[in-house]
C-alpha positions in Angstrom: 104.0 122.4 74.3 103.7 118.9 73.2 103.6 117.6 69.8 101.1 114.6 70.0 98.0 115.8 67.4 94.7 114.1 67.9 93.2 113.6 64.3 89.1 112.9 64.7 86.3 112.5 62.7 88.5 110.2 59.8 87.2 108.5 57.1 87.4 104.3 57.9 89.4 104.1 54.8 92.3 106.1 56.1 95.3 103.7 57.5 98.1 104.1 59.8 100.4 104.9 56.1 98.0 107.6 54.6 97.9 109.6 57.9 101.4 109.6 58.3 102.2 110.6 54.9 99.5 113.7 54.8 101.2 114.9 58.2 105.0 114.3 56.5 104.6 117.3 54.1 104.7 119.8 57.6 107.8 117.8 58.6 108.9 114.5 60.5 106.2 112.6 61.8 107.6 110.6 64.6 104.4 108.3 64.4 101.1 107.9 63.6 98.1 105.6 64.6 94.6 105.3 63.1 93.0 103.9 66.5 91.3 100.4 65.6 88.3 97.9 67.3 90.1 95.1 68.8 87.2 92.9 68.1 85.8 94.5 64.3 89.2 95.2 63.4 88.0 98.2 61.6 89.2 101.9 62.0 87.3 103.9 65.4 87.5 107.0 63.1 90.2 108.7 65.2 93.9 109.0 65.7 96.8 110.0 66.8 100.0 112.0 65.1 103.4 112.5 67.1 105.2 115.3 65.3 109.5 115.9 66.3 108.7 119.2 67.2 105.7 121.3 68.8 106.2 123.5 65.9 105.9 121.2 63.5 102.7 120.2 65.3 101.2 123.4 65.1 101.5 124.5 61.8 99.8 120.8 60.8 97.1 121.9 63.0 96.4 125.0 61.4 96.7 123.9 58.4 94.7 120.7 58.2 92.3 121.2 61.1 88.1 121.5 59.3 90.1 119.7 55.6 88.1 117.7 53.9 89.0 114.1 53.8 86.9 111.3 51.3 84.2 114.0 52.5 84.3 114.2 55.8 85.6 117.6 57.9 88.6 116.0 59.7 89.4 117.5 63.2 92.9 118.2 64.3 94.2 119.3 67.7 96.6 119.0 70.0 95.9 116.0 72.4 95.1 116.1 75.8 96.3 113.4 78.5 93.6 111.1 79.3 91.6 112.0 82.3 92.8 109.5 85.1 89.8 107.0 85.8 88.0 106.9 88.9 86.4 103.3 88.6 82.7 104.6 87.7 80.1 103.8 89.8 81.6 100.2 91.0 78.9 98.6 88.9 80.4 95.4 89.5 80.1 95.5 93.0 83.5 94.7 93.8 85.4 96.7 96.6 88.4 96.4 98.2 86.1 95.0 101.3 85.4 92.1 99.0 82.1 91.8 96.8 78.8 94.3 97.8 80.3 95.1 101.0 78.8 98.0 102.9 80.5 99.9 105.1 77.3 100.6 107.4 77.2 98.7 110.3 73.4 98.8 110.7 72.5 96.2 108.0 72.8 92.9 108.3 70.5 89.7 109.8 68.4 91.2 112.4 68.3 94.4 112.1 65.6 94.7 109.2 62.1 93.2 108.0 58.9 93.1 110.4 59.8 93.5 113.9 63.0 95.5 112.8 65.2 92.8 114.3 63.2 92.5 117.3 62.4 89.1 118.9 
C-alpha cells in the first residue's frame, strides 16, 4: 500500500507548512505540497501528503477525510498514479508524418472537386 495522500477541496489559505503540520500529529510526514498556478501563483485547492509509512497514511485518512477546514469539507485519500496520457485528439495537428498528414492515399490534387480529378 502506498503512503502518498491526496488532500482536495483545500481552503487557498492553507500552505505547504500548515498541511504538513496537521498531517504530523498521525506521524512523520515525509512531505507535503499544496499544488500551486504557475502563472496566478495562488493555491489549485489540492495537494499532496507523503506519510513514512502506509499506516501512518491510513489512519490520517480516516481520521481527517470530510474535516472541516476554514469551512470547507476537505477530502483525503490515498492517491492514485496519474493515468498515462494518450495525446488527446492531436488538436494541433502535428503527427509523427509531419503537420495534418493523412494517411489516406486517396486525397490529394486531383482526386477531388468537380470532375473528381478527371481531365
Amino acid at each position: 500500500m502506498t503512503s502518498k495522500i491526496y488532500v482536495g477541496n483545500l481552503p487557498y489559505s492553507v500552505t505547504d507548512a500548515s498541511l504538513r503540520s496537521n498531517f504530523a500529529e498521525f506521524g512523520d510526514v515525509s512531505s507535503a505540497k499544496v499544488m500551486m498556478d504557475r502563472e496566478t501563483r495562488t493555491s489549485k485547492g489540492f495537494g499532496f501528503v507523503e506519510m513514512a509509512s502506509a499506516e501512518v497514511a491510513q489512519a490520517a485518512i480516516t481520521a481527517l477525510h470530510g474535516m472541516s477546514v476554514d469551512g470547507r469539507s476537505i477530502v483525503v485519500s490515498l492517491a492514485r498514479p496519474r493515468e498515462a496520457s494518450t495525446g488527446g485528439n492531436n488538436a494541433s495537428g502535428y503527427s509523427a508524418e509531419g503537420y495534418r498528414s493523412s494517411k489516406r492515399t486517396d486525397v490529394g490534387y486531383g482526386t477531388g472537386g468537380f470532375g473528381g480529378g478527371r481531365y
